[in-house]
BABAMI-344398 format. One record per residue (C-alpha): x, y, z. Coordinates in Angstrom, 1 decimal. Layout:
BABAMI-344398
@X:X; Y:Y; Z:Z
...
***
This chain:
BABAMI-344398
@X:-5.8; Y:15.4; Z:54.2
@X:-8.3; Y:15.0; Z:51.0
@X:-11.7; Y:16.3; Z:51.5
@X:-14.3; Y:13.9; Z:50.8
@X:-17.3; Y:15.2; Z:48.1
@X:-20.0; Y:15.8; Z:49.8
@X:-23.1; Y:15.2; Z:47.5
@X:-22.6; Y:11.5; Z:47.2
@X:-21.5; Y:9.3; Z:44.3
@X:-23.9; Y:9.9; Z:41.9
@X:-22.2; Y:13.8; Z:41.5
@X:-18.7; Y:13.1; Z:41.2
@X:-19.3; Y:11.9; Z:37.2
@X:-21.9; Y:15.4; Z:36.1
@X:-21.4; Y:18.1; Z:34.4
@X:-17.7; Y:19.1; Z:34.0
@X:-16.4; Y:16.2; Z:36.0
@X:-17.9; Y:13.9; Z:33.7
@X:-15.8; Y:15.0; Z:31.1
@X:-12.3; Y:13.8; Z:31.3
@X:-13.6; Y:9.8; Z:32.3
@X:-16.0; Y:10.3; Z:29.1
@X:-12.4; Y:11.6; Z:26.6
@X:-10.9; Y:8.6; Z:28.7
@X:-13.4; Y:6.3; Z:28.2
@X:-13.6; Y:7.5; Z:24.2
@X:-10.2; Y:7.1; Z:23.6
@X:-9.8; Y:3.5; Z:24.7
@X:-12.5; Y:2.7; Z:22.6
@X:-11.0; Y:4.5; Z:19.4
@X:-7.7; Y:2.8; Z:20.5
@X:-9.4; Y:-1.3; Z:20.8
@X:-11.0; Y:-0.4; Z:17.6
@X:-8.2; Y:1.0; Z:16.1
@X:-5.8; Y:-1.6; Z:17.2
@X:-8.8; Y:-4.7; Z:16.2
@X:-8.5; Y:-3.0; Z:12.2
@X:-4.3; Y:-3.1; Z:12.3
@X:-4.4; Y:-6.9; Z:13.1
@X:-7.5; Y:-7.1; Z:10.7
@X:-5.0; Y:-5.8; Z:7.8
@X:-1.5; Y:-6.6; Z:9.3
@X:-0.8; Y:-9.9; Z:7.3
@X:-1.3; Y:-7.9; Z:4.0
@X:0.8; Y:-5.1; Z:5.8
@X:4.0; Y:-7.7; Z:6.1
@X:3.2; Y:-9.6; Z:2.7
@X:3.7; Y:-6.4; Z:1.1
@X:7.3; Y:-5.7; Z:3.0
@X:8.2; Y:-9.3; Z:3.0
@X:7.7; Y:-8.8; Z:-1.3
@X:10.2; Y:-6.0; Z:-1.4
@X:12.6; Y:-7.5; Z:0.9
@X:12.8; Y:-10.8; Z:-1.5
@X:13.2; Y:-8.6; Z:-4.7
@X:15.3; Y:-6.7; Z:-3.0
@X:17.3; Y:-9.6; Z:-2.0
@X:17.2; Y:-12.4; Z:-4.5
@X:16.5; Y:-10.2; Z:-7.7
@X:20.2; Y:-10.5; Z:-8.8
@X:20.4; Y:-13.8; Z:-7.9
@X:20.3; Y:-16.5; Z:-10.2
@X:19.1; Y:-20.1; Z:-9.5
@X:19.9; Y:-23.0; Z:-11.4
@X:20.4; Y:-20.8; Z:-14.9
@X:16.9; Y:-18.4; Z:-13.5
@X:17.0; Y:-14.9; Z:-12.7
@X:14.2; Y:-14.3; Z:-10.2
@X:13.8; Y:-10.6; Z:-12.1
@X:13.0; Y:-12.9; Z:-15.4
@X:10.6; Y:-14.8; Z:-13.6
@X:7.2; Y:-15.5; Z:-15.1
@X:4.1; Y:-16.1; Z:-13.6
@X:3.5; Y:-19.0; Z:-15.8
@X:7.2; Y:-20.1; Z:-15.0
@X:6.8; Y:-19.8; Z:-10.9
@X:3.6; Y:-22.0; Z:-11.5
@X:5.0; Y:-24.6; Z:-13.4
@X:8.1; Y:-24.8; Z:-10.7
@X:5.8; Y:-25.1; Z:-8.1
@X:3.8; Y:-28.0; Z:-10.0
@X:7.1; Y:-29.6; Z:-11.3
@X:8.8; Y:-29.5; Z:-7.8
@X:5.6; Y:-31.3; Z:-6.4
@X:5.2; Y:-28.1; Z:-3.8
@X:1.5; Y:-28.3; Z:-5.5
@X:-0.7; Y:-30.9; Z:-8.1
@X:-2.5; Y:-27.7; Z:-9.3
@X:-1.8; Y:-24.3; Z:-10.0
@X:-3.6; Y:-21.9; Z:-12.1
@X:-4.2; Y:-18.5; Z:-11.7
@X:-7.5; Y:-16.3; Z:-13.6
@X:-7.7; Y:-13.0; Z:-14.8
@X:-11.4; Y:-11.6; Z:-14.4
@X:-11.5; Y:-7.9; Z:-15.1
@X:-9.7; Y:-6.4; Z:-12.1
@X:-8.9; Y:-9.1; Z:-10.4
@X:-6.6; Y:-12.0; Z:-10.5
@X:-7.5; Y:-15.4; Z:-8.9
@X:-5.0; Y:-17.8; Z:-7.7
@X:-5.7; Y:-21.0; Z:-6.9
@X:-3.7; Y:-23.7; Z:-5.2
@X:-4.6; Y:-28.0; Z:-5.0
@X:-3.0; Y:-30.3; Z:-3.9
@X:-0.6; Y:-28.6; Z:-1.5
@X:2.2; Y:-30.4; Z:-0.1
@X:1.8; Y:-28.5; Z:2.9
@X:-1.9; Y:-28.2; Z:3.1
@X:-3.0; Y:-30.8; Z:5.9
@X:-0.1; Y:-30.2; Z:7.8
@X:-0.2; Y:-26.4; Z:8.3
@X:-3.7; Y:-25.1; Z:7.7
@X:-5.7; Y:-27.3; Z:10.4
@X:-3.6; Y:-25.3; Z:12.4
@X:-3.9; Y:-21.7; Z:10.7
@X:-7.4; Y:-21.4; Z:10.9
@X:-9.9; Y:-21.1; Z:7.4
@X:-7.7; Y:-17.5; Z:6.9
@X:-4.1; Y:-17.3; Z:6.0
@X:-1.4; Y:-15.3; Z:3.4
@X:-0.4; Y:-18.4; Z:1.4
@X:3.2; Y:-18.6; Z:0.8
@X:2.8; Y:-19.3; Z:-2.8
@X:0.3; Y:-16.2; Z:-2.8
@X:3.0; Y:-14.2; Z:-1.4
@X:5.1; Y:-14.9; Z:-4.5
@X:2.4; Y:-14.3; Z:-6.7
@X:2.1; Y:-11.1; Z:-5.1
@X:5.5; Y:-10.0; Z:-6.2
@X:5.6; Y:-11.2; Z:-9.5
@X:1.9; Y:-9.1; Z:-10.1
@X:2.9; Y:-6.4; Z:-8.9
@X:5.8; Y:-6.3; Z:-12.1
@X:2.9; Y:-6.1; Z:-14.0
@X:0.5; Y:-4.0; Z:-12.2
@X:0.8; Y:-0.3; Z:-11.4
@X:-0.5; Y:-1.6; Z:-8.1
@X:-1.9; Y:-4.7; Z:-6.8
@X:-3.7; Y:-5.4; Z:-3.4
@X:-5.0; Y:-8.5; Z:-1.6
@X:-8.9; Y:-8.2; Z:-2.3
@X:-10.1; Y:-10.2; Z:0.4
@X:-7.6; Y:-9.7; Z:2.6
@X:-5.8; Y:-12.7; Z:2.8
@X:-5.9; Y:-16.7; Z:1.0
@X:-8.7; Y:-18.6; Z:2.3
@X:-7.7; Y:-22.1; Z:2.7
@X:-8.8; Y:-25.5; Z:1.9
@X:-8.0; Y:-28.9; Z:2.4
@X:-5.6; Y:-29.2; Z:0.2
@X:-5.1; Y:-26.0; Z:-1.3
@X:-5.7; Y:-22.5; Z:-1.2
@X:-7.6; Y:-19.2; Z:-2.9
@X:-6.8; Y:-15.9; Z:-3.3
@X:-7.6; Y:-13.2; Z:-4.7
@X:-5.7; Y:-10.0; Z:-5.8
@X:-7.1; Y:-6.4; Z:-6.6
@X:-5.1; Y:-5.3; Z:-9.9
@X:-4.9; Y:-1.9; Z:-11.7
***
C-alpha cells in the first residue's frame, strides 16, 4: 500500500525532491534544442556525404569522352548551360567565399514552390565537390541555396 505525502502538493517538488524533475526537465530541453540545431545543419551534413559517395563512385567513370576527376568548374557550368538544365550559370570568387548562382532552372517552378525559400541545390551540390578539389576545405556559408523563381544562390565558405 503506498503512503500518501502528507504536506500537500505544493511539497512534493522542494528541496531535494525537486531535483530529479528539474535534471528531467533540463535534459529535455538540452535534447529539443539539440535535436532543433541537427535538422538546422543536417542538409549540409548529407551534402557533404552525398559529395564523397559520387567521387567515390563515378570518379573513374568516364562519360561521353569526360572523366568526372578532370572535371572543371568552368566545364560542369557550361554542361549545365549547354544541356539546357539552366539559361545562367556563373559562379564568383569574393575573398573567402565563392558564389554560385543559378537562372533559369529547368526545374525551378516545378520543385521550389514546394521546397520552401531554403534548399541544397542539386547543381550546388556538384559545385560543392568540384570546390572542394581545390580548397583545403570548403563549407556551405549560409547553410543551404536560397531559392528563387527560377534559379538559385549559394554561397560557399572556402580556405
Amino acid at each position: 500500500m503506498l503512503k500518501r505525502h502528507r504536506s500537500g502538493p505544493e511539497q512534493c517538488c522542494t528541496g531535494k525532491r525537486a531535483l530529479v524533475p528539474l535534471l528531467w526537465q533540463s535534459y529535455l530541453h538540452a535534447h529539443i534544442d539539440a535535436e532543433l540545431k541537427l535538422h538546422e545543419y543536417l542538409p549540409c551534413v548529407l551534402a557533404i556525404r552525398a559529395s564523397k559517395m559520387m567521387w567515390s563512385s563515378f570518379a573513374k567513370n568516364e562519360a561521353n569522352g569526360i572523366s568526372l576527376k578532370d572535371l572543371t568548374l568552368n566545364d560542369f557550368l557550361e554542361l549545365l548551360v549547354e544541356t539546357g538544365q539552366v539559361k545562367k550559370a556563373e559562379l564568383n570568387f569574393e575573398s573567402t567565399q565563392a558564389i554560385l548562382k543559378i537562372k533559369g532552372c529547368a526545374y525551378a517552378r516545378i520543385f521550389h514552390p514546394e521546397l520552401g525559400e531554403r534548399f541544397i541545390c542539386p547543381h550546388a551540390l556538384m559545385v560543392f565537390a568540384l570546390l572542394k578539389r581545390f580548397f583545403k576545405d570548403v563549407k556551405f556559408s549560409e547553410g543551404l541555396s536560397r531559392l528563387t523563381k527560377d534559379g538559385s544562390i549559394t554561397v560557399f565558405d572556402t580556405v
